[in-house]
C-alpha positions as CSV (number, residue, x, y, z in Angstrom):
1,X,25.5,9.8,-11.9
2,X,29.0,7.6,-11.0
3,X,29.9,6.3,-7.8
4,X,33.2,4.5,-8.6
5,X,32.7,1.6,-11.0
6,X,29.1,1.3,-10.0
7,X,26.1,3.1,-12.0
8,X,23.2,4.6,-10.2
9,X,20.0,5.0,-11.9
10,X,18.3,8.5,-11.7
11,X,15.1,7.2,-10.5
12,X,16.2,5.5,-7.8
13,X,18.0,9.1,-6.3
14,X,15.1,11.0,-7.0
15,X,13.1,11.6,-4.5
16,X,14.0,8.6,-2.2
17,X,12.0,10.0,0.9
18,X,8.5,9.0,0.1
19,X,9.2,5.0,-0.7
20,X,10.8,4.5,2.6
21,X,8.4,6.1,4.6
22,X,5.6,4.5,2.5
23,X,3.8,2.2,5.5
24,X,1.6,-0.7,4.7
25,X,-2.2,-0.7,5.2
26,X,-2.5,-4.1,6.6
27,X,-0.4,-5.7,8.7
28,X,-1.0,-9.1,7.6
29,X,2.8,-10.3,7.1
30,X,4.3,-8.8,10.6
31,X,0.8,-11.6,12.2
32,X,2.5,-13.8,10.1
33,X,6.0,-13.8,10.9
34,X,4.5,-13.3,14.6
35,X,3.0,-16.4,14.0
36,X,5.2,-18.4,12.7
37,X,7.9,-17.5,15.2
38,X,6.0,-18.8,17.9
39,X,5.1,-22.0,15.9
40,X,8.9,-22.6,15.5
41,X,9.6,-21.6,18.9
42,X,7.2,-24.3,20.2
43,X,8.3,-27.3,17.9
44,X,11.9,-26.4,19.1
45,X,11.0,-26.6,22.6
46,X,8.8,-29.7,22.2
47,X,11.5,-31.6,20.3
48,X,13.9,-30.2,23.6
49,X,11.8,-31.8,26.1
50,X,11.1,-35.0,24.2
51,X,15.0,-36.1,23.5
52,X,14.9,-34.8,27.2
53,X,12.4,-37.2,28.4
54,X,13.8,-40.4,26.2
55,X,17.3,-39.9,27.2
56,X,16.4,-39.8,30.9
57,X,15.3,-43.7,31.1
């Protein structure tokens, strides 16, 4: 199979459905990310209101 210049491997249009609705059984890396959003949401906001603080004297 030929789209344009491109190849396509038959694998990968065979029977697509099944990898993308494959869900994972723990949901260790979404507590993660979760986690380290907040982290980085906090040290922005601490850093914020510290040059805050020292530019107010």
């Amino acid at each position: 199979m030929r789209t344009g210049y491109r190849y396509i491997m038959r694998d990968q249009v065979e029977n697509p459905i099944p990898g993308i609705m494959d869900q994972r059984v723990t949901h260790r890396g979404r507590q993660s990310e979760k986690l380290l959003s907040m982290l980085s949401v906090a040290f922005v906001t601490f850093v914020y209101l510290l040059a805050m603080a020292l530019s107010a004297d």
